[in-house]
C-alpha positions in Angstrom: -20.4 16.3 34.3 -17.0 17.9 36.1 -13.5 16.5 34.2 -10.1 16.9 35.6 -9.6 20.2 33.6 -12.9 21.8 35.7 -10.7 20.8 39.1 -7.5 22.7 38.0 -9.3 25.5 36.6 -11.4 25.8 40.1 -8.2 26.2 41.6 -6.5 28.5 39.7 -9.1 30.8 40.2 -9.2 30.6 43.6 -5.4 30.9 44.1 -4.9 33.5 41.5 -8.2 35.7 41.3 -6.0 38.0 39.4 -5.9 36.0 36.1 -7.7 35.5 33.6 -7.6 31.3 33.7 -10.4 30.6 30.6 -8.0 29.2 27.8 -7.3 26.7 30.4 -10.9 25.5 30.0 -9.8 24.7 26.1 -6.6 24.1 25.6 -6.1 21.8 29.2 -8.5 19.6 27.3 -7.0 19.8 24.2 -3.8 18.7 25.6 -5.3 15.5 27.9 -7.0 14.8 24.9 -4.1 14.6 22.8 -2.4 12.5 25.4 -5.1 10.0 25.3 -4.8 9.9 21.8 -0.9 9.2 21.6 -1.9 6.3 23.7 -4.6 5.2 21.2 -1.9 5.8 18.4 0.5 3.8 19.9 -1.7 1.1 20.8 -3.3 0.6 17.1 0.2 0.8 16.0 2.0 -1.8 18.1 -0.7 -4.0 17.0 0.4 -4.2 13.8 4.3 -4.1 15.3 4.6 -0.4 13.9 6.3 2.8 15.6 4.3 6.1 15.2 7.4 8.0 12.9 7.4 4.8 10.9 3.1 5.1 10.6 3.8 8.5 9.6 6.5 7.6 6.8 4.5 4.5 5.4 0.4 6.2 5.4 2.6 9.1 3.8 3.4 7.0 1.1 0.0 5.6 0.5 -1.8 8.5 0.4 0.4 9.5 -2.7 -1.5 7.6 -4.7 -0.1 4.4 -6.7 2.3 3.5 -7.2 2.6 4.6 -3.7 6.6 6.3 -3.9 7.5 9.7 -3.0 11.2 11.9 -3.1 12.6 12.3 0.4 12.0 15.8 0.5 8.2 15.3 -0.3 8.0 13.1 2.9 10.5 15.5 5.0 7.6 18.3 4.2 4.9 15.7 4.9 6.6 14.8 8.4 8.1 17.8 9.1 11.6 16.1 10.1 15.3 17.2 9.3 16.9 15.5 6.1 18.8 13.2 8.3 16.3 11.9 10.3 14.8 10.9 7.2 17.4 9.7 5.6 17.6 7.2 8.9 13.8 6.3 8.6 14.3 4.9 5.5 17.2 3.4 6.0 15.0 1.7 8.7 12.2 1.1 7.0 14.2 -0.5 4.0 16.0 -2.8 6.0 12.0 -3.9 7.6 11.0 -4.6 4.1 8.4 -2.1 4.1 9.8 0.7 1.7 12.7 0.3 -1.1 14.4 3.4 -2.5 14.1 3.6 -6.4 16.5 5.8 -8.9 14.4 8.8 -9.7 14.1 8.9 -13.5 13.3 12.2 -14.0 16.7 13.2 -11.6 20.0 11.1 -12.1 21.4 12.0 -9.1 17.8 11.9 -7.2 15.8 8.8 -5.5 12.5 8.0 -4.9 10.8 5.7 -1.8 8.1 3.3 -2.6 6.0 1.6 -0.2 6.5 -2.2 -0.5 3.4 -4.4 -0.6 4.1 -5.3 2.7 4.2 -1.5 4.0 1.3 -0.9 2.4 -0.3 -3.8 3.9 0.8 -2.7 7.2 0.1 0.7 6.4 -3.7 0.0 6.0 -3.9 -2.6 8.8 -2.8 0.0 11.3 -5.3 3.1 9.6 -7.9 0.5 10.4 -7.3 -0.2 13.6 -5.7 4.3 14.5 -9.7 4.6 13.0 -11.3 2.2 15.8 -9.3 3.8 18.4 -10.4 7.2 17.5 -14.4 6.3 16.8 -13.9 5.2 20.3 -12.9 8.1 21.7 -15.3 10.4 19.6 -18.1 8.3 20.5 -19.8 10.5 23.3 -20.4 13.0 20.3 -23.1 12.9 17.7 -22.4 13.4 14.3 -23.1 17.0 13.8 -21.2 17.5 17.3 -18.1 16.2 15.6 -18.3 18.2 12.6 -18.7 21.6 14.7 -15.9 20.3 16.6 -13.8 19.6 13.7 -14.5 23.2 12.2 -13.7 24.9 15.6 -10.7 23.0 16.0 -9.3 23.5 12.1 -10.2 27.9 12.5 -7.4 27.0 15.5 -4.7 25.0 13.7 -4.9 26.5 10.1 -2.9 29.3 10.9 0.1 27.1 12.1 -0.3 24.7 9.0 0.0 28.2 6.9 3.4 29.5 8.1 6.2 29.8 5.6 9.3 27.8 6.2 
């Protein structure tokens, strides 16, 4: 089966027989794919009248465990935003109902976020429906095809997700 990416790569070769055009093969895909998927986010999110940064935010919250709160710089490292961009997302987010902002007991001067019942409602409404989209578009592989793909895939990215600072 020829894709878009076998098209542009056909072409590249015959205009520029010079280079060596291969990690087009991959990473063209990997890109389209990722496209598709933004679209697959987006969709499962509007669903459940969410905004991908605030998805982000809220699923970062419930994965901590209950009861569900974090610091604001524990979410800046899990979102990888600046401080004030944060600071705004809550802010945001507060306002929506869906997280409140908490004295930190263990820091005077320091707060802590907590996911409302109603964020974490919302939260797990919209993993639900982010997992149907992406069973969706996984569903041309078999099981074991997913796991090698998910290996080859994590030898790629584990070196970014491993850089200091």
């Amino acid at each position: 089966m020829e894709d878009e990416v076998d098209r542009l790569v056909a072409a590249w070769r015959r205009e520029r027989p010079d280079l060596d055009v291969e990690p087009l093969e991959v990473l063209s895909r990997v890109s389209r794919l990722a496209r598709h998927l933004d679209r697959a986010r987006r969709l499962a999110f509007s669903e459940h009248h969410l905004e991908p940064w605030e998805f982000d935010v809220l699923t970062s919250l419930r994965r901590a465990g209950a009861p569900y709160q974090l610091s604001p710089g524990q979410l800046l490292q899990q979102t990888l935003v600046t401080s004030g961009t944060m600071t705004n997302r809550i802010d945001r987010l507060a306002k929506k109902g869906l997280v409140e902002r908490l004295p930190d007991p263990s820091d005077r001067r320091g707060v802590l976020v907590r996911l409302t019942p109603e964020g974490r409602d919302r939260a797990d409404q919209a993993l639900a429906g982010l997992l149907d989209q992406e069973r969706a578009i996984l569903a041309e592989l078999s099981r074991a095809q997913r796991g090698e793909l998910a290996a080859l895939l994590r030898q790629l990215t584990a070196p970014f997700d491993n850089i200091p600072g």
